[in-house]
C-alpha positions as CSV (number, residue, x, y, z in Angstrom):
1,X,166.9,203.6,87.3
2,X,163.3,202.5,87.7
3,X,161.2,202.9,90.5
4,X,159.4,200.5,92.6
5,X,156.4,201.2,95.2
6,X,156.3,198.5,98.0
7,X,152.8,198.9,99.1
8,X,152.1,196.0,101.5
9,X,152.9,196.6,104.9
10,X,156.2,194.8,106.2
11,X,158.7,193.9,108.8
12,X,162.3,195.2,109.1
13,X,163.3,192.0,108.2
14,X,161.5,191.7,104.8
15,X,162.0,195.4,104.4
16,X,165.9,194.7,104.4
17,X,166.0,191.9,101.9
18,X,163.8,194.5,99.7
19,X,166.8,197.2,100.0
20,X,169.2,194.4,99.3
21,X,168.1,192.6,96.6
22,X,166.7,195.0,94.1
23,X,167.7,198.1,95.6
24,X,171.2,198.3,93.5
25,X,169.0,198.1,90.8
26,X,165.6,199.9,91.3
27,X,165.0,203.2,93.4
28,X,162.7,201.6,96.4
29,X,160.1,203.5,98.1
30,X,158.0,201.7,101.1
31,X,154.3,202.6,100.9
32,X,152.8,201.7,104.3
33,X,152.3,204.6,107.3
34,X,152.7,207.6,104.7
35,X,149.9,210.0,104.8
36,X,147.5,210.5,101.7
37,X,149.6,213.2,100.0
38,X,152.6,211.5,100.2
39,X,151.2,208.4,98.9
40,X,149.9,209.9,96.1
41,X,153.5,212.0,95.1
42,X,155.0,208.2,95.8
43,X,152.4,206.7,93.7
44,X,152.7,209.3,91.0
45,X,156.2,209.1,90.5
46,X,156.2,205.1,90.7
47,X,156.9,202.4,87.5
48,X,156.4,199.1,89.3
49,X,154.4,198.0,92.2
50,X,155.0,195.5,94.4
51,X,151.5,194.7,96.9
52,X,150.2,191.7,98.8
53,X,145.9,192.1,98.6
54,X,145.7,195.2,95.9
55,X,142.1,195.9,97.3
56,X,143.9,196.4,100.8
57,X,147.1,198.0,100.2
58,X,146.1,200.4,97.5
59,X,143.2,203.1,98.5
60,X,140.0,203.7,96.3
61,X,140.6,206.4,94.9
62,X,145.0,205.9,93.7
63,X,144.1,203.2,91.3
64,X,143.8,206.2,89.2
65,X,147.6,206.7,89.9
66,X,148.8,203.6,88.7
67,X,147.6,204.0,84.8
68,X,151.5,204.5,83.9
69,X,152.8,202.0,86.1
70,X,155.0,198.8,83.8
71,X,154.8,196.2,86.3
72,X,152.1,195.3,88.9
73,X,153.6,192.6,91.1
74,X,151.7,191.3,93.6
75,X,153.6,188.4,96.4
76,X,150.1,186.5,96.7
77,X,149.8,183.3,94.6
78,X,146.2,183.9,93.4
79,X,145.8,186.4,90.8
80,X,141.7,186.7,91.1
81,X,142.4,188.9,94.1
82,X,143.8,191.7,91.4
83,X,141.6,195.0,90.3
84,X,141.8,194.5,86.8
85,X,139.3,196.9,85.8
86,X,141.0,200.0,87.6
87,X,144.4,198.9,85.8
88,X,145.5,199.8,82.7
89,X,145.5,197.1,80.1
90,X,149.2,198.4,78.9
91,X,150.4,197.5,82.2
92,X,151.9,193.9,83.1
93,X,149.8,192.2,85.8
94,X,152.0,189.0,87.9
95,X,151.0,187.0,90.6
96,X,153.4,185.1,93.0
97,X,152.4,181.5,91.6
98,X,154.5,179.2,92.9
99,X,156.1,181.5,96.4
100,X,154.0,179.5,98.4
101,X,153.6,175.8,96.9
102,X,155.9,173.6,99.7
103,X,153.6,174.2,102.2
104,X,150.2,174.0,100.7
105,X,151.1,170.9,98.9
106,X,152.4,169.7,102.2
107,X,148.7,170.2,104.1
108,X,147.4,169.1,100.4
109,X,148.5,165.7,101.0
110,X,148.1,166.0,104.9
111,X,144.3,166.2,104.3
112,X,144.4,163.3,101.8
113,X,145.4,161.0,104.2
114,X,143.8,162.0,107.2
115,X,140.6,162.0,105.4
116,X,141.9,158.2,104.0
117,X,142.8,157.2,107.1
118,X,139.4,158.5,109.0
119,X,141.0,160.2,111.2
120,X,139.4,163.0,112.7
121,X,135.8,160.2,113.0
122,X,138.3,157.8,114.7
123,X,139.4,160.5,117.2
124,X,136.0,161.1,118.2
125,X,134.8,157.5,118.6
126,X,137.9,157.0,120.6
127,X,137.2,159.9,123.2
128,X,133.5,158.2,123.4
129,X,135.3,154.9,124.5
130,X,134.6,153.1,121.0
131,X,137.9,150.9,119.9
132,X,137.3,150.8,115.9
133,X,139.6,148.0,114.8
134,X,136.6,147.5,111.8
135,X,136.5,150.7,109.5
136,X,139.1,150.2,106.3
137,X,141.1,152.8,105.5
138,X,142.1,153.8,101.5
139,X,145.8,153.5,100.4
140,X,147.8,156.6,99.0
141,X,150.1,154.3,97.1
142,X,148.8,152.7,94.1
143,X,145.7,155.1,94.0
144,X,145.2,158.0,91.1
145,X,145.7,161.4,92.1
146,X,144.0,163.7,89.9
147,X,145.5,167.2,89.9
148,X,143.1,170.0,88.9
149,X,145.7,173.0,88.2
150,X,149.4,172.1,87.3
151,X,150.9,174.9,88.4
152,X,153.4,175.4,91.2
153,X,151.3,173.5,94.2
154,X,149.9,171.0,92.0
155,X,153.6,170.2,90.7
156,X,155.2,170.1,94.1
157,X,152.2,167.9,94.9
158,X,152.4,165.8,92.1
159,X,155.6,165.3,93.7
160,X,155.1,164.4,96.9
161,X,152.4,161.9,95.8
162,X,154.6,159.9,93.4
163,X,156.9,159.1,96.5
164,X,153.6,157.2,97.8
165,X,153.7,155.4,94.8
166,X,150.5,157.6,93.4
167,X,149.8,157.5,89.1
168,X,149.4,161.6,88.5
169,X,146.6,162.7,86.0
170,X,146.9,166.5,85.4
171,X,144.9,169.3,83.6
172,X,147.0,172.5,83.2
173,X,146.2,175.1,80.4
174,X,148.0,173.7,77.7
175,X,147.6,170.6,78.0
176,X,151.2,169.6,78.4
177,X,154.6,169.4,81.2
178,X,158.3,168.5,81.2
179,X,156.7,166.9,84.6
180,X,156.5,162.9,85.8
181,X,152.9,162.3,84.9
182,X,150.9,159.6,83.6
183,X,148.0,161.9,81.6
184,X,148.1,165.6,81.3
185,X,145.7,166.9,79.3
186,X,143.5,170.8,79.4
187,X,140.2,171.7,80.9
188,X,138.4,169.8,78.3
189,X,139.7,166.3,79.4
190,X,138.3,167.5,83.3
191,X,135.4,164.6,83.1
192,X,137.9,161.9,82.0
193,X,140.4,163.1,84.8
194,X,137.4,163.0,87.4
195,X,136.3,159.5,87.0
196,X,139.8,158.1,86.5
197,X,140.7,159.1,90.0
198,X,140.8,158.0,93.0
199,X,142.1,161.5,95.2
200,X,141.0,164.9,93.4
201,X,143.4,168.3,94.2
202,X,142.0,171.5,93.1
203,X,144.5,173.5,92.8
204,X,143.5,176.0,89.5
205,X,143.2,179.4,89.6
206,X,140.0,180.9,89.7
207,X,138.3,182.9,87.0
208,X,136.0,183.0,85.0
209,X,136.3,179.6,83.1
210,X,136.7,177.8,86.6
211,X,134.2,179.6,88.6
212,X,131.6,176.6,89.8
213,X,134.1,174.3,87.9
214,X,132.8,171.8,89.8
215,X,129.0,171.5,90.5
216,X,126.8,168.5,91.2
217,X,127.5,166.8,87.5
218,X,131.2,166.7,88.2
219,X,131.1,165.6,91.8
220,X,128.2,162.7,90.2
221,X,131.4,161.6,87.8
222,X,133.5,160.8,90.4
223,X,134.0,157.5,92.3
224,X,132.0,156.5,95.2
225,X,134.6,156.8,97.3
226,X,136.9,159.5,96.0
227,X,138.5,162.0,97.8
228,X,138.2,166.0,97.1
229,X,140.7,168.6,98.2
230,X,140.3,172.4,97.8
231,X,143.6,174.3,98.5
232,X,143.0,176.8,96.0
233,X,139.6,179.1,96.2
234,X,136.4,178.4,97.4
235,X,134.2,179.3,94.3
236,X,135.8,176.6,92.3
237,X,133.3,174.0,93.7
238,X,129.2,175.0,94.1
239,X,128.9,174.6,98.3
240,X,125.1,173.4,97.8
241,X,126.1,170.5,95.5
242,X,129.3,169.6,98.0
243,X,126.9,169.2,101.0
244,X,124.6,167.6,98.9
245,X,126.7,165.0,97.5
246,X,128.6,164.3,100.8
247,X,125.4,163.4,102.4
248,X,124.1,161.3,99.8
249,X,127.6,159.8,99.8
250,X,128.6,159.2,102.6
251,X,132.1,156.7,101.2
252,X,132.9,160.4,99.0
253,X,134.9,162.6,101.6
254,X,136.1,166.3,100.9
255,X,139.0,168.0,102.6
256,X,138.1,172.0,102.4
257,X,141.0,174.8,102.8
258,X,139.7,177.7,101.0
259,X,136.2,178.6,101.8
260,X,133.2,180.2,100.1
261,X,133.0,183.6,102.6
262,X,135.9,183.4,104.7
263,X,138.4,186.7,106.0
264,X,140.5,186.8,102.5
265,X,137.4,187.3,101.0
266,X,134.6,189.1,103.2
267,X,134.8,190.2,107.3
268,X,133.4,187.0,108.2
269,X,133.9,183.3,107.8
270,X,130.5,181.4,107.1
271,X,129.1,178.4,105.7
272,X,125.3,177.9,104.5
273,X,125.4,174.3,105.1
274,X,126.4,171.9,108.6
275,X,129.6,170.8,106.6
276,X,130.8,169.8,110.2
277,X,128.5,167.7,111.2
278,X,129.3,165.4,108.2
279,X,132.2,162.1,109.0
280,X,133.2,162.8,105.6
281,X,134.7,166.0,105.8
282,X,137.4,167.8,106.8
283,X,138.3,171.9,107.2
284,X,141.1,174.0,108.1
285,X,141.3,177.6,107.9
286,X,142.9,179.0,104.8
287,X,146.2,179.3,106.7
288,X,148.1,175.9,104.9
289,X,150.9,178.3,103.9
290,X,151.3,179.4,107.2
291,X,155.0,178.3,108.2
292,X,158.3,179.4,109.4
293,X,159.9,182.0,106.9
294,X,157.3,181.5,104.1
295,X,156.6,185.0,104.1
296,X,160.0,185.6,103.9
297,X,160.6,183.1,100.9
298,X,157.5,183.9,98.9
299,X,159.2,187.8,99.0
300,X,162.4,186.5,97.4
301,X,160.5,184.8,94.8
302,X,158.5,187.8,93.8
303,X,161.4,190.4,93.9
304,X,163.1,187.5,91.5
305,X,161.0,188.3,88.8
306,X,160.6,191.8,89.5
307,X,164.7,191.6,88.2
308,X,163.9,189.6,85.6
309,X,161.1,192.6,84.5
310,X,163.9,195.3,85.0
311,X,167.0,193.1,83.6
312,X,165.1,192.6,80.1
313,X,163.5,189.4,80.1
314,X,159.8,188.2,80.0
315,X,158.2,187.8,83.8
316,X,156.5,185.0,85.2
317,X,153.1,184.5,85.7
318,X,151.8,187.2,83.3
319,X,147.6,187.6,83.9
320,X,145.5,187.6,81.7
321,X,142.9,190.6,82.4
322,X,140.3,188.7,80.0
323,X,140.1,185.7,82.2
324,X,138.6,187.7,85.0
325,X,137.0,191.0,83.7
């Protein structure tokens, strides 16, 4: 029987679904509270991992520990959170992709249409005693949503949007999807997406072909009018060329959920630029996941294809080292 090391720190609920769904299966052992020598026998003895934030729940100095290990699972959606020059390159590497796409997609189109519908300068103008009945708003349905990442949030997404009565171009890695879409096509075809639409979802992973994916010649491509939405990472776009273009635009809006330097990332949250003096845009803090047993679900999701690793057949989500060493 293998032997899995549950690193991130957990609740008794989420520690009994561990211990029921994979513990016929896998000998469990919970990481969190130990001391240093009995994390280190634990980590010694261990075949798969199971971790939130790798840089937090495993110390400095046992990544040296984990050179045997088969399976690193981690319950986090984003995979360019993952160590993957202190991990052995015989070792599987999954992220959670997918455990946490209802939600996100969710507040993805939530800022869509509050940033169509001018809500947040409307609010303001209202509590100053000004009665707008003038500014136009811009329609969901009938518009193009570009989606920037077909995986599990821009899928569920894509979804959501088509109930509006939205036309879906998508760029995924390969360029092709079983999914409802009216273009899909790969990073190459990123220019042709970006002036075609009318909404813009990022929602790729970030590495090192998307780092700065867009920068001021993308954002230049794009309609006078479009919409941007970041639920994915902040380095995707270049903040300078954002502010930039949002001032000199002010029809372009931009709806920002994962920051540049923000607490996932760094101690602090911080921006370099007065983003939040601007009409045109819109912020919430990183937390568009945040609901009612998603913790919970995202769990399930990962111990899924933990089985699927110990039952034989081919994991989910398998990283890449090369696309972010």
């Amino acid at each position: 029987m293998k032997r899995i090391v549950v690193a991130q720190k957990l609740n008794n609920e989420t520690t009994d679904l561990i211990r029921k769904k994979i513990g016929g299966e896998l000998q469990v052992g919970f990481l969190y509270g130990l001391d240093d020598k009995s994390r280190a026998k634990m980590l010694s003895r261990g075949e798969i991992l199971l971790a939130m934030n790798m840089r937090r729940d495993i110390h400095e100095d046992e990544f040296r520990l984990l050179k045997e290990f088969q399976l690193i699972q981690i319950t986090l959606a984003g995979a360019d959170i993952i160590p993957y020059d202190k991990l052995s390159r015989q070792t599987l590497v999954c992220s959670n992709s997918g455990g946490y796409s209802e939600p996100i997609a969710e507040h993805a189109i939530g800022m869509m249409l509050a940033l169509a519908r001018n809500f947040l300068p409307l609010h303001r103008d209202l509590g100053r005693g000004i009665f707008d009945q003038k500014t136009v708003h811009k329609m969901l349905g009938g518009a193009t949503l570009g989606v920037i990442g077909f995986g599990g949030i821009g899928r569920r997404t894509a979804e959501i949007a088509r109930a509006f009565g939205m036309r879906i171009n998508a760029v995924n890695r390969s360029g092709s999807t079983d999914e409802k879409v009216d273009f899909i096509g790969t990073l190459s075809d990123l220019d042709l997406v970006l002036k075609k639409s009318d909404f813009v979802l990022l929602a790729i992973a970030l590495n090192k072909m998307t780092r700065g994916v867009i920068d001021s010649s993308k954002l230049e491509l794009m309609k006078e009018d479009a919409i941007l939405v970041n639920v994915a990472r902040g380095d995707l776009v270049d903040e300078e060329g954002l502010y930039n273009h949002l001032k000199a635009h002010p029809r372009f809006k931009a709806g920002i959920e994962a920051w540049w330097i923000e607490p996932f990332n760094s101690p602090k949250f911080e921006v370099h630029y007065p983003f939040f003096e601007l009409d045109n845009f819109l912020g919430s803090p990183h937390n568009s996941y945040l609901t009612e047993g998603i913790h919970f679900k995202a769990l399930d999701a990962a111990l899924e294809n933990v089985l699927r690793f110990v039952r034989g057949a081919t994991p989910w989500n398998i990283q890449n080292p090369d696309d972010y060493v």
